[in-house]
N, C-alpha and C positions, 0 to 999 in steps of 0.2 A: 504494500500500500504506500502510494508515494504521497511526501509530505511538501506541502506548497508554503516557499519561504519568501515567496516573493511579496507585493505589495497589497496590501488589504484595506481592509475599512475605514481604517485609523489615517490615511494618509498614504501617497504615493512614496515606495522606497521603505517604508514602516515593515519590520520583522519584528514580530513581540519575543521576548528574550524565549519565551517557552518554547516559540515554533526553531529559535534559532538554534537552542540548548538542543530541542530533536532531530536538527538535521544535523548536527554533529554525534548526537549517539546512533542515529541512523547509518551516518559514514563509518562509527568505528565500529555498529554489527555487520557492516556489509563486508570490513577487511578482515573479522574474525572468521566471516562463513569461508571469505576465499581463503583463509590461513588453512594448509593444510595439516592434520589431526596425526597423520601417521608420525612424523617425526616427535609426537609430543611422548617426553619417558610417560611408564607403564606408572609411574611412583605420582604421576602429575593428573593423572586423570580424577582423582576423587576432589583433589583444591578446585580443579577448572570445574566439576561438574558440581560443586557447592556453589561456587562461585557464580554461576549462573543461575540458579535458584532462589541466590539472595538480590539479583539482578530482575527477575523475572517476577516476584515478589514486589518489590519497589516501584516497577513499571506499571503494574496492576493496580498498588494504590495510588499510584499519580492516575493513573485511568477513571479509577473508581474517586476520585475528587476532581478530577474535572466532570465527570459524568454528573454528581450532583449538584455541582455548578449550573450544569446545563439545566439540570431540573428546577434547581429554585430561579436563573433565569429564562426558564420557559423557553430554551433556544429549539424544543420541535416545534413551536408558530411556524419559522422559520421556513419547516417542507412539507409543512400540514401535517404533520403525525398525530396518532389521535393522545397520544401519551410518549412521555421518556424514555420507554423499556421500546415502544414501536419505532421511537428514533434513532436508539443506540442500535436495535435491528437494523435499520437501514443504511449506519454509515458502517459499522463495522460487521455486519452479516453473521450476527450471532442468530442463533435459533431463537425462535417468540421465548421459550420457558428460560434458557440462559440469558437473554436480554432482562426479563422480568428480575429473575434472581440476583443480577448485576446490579440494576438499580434498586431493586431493595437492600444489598449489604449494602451499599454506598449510602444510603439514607444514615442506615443501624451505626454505622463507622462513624458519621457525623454525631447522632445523636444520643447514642445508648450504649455501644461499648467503644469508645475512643478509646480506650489501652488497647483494643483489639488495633487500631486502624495505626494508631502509633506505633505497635508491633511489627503490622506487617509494613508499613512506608520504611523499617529501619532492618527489614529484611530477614526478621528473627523468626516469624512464622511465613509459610505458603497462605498464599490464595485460598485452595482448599481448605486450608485451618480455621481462618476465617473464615469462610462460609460457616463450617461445622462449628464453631463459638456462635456466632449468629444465629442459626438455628437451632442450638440450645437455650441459650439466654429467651427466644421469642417462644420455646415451648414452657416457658414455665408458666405457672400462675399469674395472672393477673394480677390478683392484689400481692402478688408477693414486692417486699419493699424495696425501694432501690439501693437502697446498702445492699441487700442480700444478694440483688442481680449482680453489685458490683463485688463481693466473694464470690461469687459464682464464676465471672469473667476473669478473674485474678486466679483463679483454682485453675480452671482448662489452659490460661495461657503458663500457666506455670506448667502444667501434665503436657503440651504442647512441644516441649523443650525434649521429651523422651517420650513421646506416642507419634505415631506416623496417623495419617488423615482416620485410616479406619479404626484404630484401637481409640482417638480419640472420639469419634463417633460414640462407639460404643459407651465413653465416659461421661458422652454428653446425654447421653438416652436415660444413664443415673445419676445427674446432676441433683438434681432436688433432694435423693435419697441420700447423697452425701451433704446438701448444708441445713436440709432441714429433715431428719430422716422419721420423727413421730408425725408433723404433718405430712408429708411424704406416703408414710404408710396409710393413714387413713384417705389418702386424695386419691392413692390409686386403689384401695379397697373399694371406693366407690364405682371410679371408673371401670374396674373389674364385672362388678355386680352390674354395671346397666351395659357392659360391652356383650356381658353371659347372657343378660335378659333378651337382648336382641338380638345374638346369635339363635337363641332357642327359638325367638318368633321365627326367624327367619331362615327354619330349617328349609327343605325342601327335597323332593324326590317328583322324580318323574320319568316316564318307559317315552324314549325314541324309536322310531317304528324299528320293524322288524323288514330285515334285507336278507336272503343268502344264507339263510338259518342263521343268523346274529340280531340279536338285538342288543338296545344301549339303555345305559341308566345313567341318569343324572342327577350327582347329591350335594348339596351341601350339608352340613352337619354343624352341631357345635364341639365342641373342643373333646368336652368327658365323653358323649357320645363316639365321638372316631377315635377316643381313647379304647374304648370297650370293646369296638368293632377290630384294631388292630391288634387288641388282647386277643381276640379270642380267634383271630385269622395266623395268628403268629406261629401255635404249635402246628396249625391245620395247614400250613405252606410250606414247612421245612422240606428241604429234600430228600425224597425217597431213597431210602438203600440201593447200591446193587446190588440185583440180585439176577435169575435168570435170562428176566426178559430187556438187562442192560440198564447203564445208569441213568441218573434225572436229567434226563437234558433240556427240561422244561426253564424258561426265562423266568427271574422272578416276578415279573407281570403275570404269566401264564399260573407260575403257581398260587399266587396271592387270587386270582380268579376261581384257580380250582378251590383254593380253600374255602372262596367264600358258597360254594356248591354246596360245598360237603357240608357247610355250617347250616345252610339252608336244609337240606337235609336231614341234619340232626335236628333241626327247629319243628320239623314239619312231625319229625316222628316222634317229638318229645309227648308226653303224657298230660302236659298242662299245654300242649300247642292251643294255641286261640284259637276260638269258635264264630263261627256262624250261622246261629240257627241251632246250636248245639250238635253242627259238623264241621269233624276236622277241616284243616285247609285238604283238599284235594283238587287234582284237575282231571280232567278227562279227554281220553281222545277217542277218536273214531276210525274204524279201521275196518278193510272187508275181512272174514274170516281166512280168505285162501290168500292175499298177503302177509298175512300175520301169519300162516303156518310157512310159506315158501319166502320169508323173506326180503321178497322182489316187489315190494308195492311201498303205500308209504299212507302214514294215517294224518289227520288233520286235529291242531290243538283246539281244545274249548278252553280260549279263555280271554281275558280283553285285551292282549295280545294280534289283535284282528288285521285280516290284509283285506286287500280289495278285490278278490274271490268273488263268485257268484253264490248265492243261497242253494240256488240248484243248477243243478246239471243234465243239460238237454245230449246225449250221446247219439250219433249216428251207427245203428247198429247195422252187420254185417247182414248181406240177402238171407234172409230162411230164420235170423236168430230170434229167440222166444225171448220175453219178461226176465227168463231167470237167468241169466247167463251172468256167466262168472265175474271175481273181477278182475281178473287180466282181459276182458274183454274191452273193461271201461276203458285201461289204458291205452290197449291198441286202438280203438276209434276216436278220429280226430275229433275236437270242440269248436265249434265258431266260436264268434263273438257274442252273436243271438245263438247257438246253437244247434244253426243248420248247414250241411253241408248235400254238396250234389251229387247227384248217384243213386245207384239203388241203395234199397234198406228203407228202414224203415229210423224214427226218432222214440227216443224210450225216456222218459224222465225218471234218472235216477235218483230219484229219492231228495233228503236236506243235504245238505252239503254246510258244515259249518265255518266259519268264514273267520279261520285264523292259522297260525303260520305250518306248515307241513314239518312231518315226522315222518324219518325214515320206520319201517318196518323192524329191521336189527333193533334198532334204540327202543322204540316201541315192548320188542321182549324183552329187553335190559331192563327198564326202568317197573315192565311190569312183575319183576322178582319181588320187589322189598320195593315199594312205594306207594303213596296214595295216588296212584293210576288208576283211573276204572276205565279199561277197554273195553267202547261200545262196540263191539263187532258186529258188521253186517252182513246179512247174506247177499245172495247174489241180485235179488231184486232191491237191494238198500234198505228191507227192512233190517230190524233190530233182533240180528242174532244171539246173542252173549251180551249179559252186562255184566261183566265181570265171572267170579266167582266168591261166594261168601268166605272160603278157606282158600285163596290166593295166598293171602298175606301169613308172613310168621309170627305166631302169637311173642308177646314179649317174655314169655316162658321157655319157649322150641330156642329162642336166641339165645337165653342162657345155655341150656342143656348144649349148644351147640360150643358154646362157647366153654364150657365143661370140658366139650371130648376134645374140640382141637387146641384149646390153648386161646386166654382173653386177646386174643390180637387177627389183625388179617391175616389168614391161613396159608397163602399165596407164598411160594419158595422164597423165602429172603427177605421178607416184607413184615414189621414190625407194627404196623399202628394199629392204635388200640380199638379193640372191641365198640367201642362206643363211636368210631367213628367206619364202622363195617356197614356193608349190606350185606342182605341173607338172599343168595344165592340158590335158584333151581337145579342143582344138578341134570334131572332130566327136566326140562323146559315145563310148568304146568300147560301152555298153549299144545304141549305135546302128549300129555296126559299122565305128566308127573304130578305124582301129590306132594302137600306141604307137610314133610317128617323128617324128621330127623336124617334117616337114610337118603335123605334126600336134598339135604340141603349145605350150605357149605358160608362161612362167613367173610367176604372179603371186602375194601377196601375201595373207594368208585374207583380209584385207578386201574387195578386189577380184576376187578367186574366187567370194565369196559375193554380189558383185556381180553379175557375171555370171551365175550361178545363179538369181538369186533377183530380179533391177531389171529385166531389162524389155533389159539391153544381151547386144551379142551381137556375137561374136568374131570372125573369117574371116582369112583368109591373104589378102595384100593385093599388090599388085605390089612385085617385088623379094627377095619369098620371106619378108617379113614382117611380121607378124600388123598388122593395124586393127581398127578398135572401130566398131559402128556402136548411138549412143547410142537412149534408147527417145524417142517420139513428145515425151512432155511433156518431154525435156530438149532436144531439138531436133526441133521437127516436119520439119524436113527430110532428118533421119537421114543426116547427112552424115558419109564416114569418117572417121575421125579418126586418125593415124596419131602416134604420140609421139615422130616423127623430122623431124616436121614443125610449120606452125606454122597447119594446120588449124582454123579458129573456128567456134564454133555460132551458126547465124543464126538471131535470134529473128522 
C-alpha cells in the first residue's frame, strides 16, 4: 500500500511529520525485505524475529490511534461510510468482523484499559494480547467497579509477560474467579442454572427421511442428558475381540452407531420399557409368506418412518394367472405409475401395501429371533397369512437357562459381551418350523447374529447339548466345527 507524501490539504508542499516519519519507515521495510535472510547467523534469528514483533506491535497501536482519531473526527463523512469499522474496511481491506473489532479495541485503548494501549504502543504485548485483555475486561460485570477492572487489567498484562495469546485467553475466561472469586461463584451458578434451563427447553429430536435403507436423526441434547447417553454407549462401542470371523474393523462412528442399536434394543426388551396403550414398543412388518421362507423378497416397515409408496398395488398379471399367485409373481410383473401396463393379462389389486421404508427378507428372519417384530405374512392373494406367533419370542426365563448352559456372554467363538446385551437366536429358523427351547436356541450378540444371518456361517447343536459354528468355505475350506469350549483351529 503506497503512502502519499506529497502535498495535501494543509497547503501546497505540506508533508505532516506522521506521513513523513512513514515514508521513511516505509523505505527502511522495503530495504529489510530486499536484505537477504540466508546470510543472517543461525544464533540471530530469535533477536530479529522479537524484534519484529515489538515493531509490528507499535505499528498497530499507532494504527489503532489514528483509527480512533478518525472516529471521534468522523473522517468516514469523508467517503460516505455508514460507520468507522465500514471505513477502516474500505481503506485498509480488512474483513466487516476485523474492521468492527479494530475499532472497538481502539475505543477500549483510549478509554478503559490504557495500560493495555501503553503496553502494546511500547511493544511489550502483541496485538493479539490486546485484543484478548479487551475482551476480558468487557466480559465482566457491569456493575463490577472500576478499580477492580483496573486489577483485572494489571493481572492479564502482568500473566501476558509469560502466557502466549491462547493460554492467556484461557486466563481471561477466569478472570472474575481470580479477583472476585465468592461473587464469581455465585454469578456463574446462576448463569449455569438458566444456561441448563434453556438447554432443557430446547432439546430437540427429529427423523430425516429415509433414502437407500438409511435414515437420519437429528438431536440436540442438554449436557447431563449426552452425558448419560455417552455413558451408556461407551461399554456398548468398544471393540470386538478377535476372534474367528476376524478383527473390529469397524470406524469409531460405525461402532458408536452400532452401540446405540444394541442400547435401543436393550430398551425395547427391558421389562419396564414404556407403554402405549399398555403395549410394549413394537413394530411391525409385512411380508409374503414364500419371501420370508426363500429369502428372495423383501417386507415393508409399519411405522412413521413412511416413503412415498403407493397404499396399493395394481400388478399386471401374466396371461392365464388366477387371484392366488405367489409372490415372486408380484415381483416379476412390472408396476406403472397408475398401475397399468400393455399387453395381455389381466390387473389384480394386490391387497394394502403399507407405505414405509422396505426390508430385506434375511433381516426380516434376523430381527424376527428375539424382537418385538410381529410378521404380518401374506398369502399369495395379500390376505393376512400369519401374525406372528404367540411362542416366537424367548421367555425371559428360556434366556437365563440359556445363559446357564452356555456361559452369561455371547456364545459366538471368541466373542465376550455380556449376556444382557445378547439376542436369543433360532437355531432352526421358527419361519422354518423350529420351536422356541432350549435345544433350540443359542445367545449371541447383534454382531454375531447378523453374522450368522447374513456371512455365509451356520449354527447347529453340537455334542454335549451345545451349540458349534461351522464357518463358511472362504474362512475355512474345510468347514471345521468350531466349538468356543474348545480350542478348535481353522486349517488353511
Amino acid at each position: 500500500m503506497d503512502i502519499d507524501t506529497g502535498s495535501g490539504s494543509g497547503g501546497a508542499g505540506f508533508a505532516h511529520p506522521l506521513l513523513a516519519w512513514l515514508a521513511d519507515v516505509g523505505a527502511g521495510i522495503d530495504a529489510a525485505i530486499e536484505c537477504p535472510t540466508l546470510s543472517l547467523p543461525l544464533g540471530e534469528y530469535e533477536r530479529a524475529l522479537r524484534q519484529i514483533a515489538v515493531y509490528e506491535a507499535k505499528l498497530a497501536s499507532l494504527r489503532l490511534c489514528l483509527t480512533r482519531q478518525a472516529e471521534l473526527n468522523e473522517v468516514r463523512k469523508l467517503t460516505g461510510a455508514a460507520n468507522t469499522a465500514g471505513w477502516v474496511q474500505q481503506v485498509t481491506r480488512m474483513g466487516r468482523r476485523e474492521a468492527s473489532v479494530s475499532v472497538r479495541l481502539a475505543k477500549a485503548l483510549d478509554q478503559t484499559i490504557r495500560a493495555t494501549g501503553e503496553a502494546l504502543s511500547g511493544g511489550e504485548i502483541s496485538l493479539g494480547q490486546a485484543q484478548v485483555i479487551e475482551r476480558a475486561i468487557r466480559r465482566l460485570p457491569n456493575d463490577v467497579d472500576t478499580e477492580v477492572k483496573a486489577e483485572a487489567e494489571a493481572f492479564l498484562l502482568d500473566s501476558a509477560q509469560a502466557l502466549d495469546t491462547d493460554d492467556l485467553d484461557k486466563a481471561g475466561k477466569h478472570l472474575y474467579e481470580v479477583i472476585a472469586p465468592e461473587d464469581a461463584e455465585r454469578r456463574i451458578g446462576k448463569q449455569l442454572e438458566e444456561q441448563e434451563r434453556r438447554a432443557r427447553e430446547n432439546r430437540t429430536l427429529s427423523f430425516g427421511p429415509v433414502r437407500d435403507g438409511m435414515g437420519t436423526i437429528f438431536m440436540r441434547l442438554d449436557v447431563p442428558t449426552l452425558a448419560i447417553l455417552q455413558a451408556l454407549l461407551d461399554p456398548l462401542a468398544r471393540p470386538r475381540p478377535t476372534g474367528p470371523d476376524g478383527p473390529d474393523l469397524r470406524s469409531s462412528e460405525r461402532r458408536q452407531a452400532d452401540a446405540f442399536a444394541a442400547l435401543l434394543n436393550q430398551a425395547q426388551a427391558a421389562v419396564d420399557a414404556p407403554t402405549r396403550g399398555s403395549i410394549r414398543p413394537r413394530i411391525t412388518v409385512t411380508i409374503s409368506y414364500k419371501d420370508l421362507v426363500t429369502r428372495l423378497g423383501y417386507a415393508t416397515l409399519n411405522s412413521v418412518l413412511t416413503d412415498s409408496g403407493p397404499t396399493h398395488l395394481k400388478v399386471k398379471t401374466q396371461a392365464g394367472a388366477c387371484g392366488s399367485c405367489g409372490a415372486g409373481d408380484w415381483a416379476r410383473n412390472a408396476i406403472d405409475g397408475d398401475g397399468s401396463r400393455g399387453g395381455s393379462g389381466g390387473q389384480a389389486l394386490i391387497g394394502y401395501r403399507i407405505t414405509g421404508p422396505p426390508l430385506s427378507a434375511t433381516l426380516v428372519r434376523q430381527l424376527a429371533c428375539d424382537a418385538e417384530i410381529i410378521p404380518v405374512v401374506l398369502g399369495g392373494d395379500g390376505a393376512v397369512f400369519d401374525l406372528g406367533r404367540g411362542t416366537r419370542l424367548f421367555t425371559s426365563s428360556q434366556r437365563h437357562a440359556l445363559a446357564e448352559r452356555d456361559g452369561y456372554y455371547c456364545h459366538f467363538p471368541g466373542c465376550r459381551r455380556p449376556e444382557k446385551w445378547t439376542e436369543a437366536h433360532h437355531i432352526n429358523h421358527w419361519v422354518d418350523g423350529g420351536a422356541t427351547d432350549l435345544d433350540n436356541g443359542v445367545l449371541l450378540c447383534q454382531h454375531h447374529h447378523t453374522t450368522i444371518h447374513t456371512q455365509g456361517w451356520t449354527v447347529r447343536m453340537g455334542p454335549g447339548g451345545h451349540p458349534e459354528y461351522l464357518p463358511p468355505p472362504w474362512v475355512d475350506p474345510y468347514q471345521n466345527p468350531i466349538r468356543p469350549d474348545d480350542t478348535t483351529l481353522i486349517r488353511r
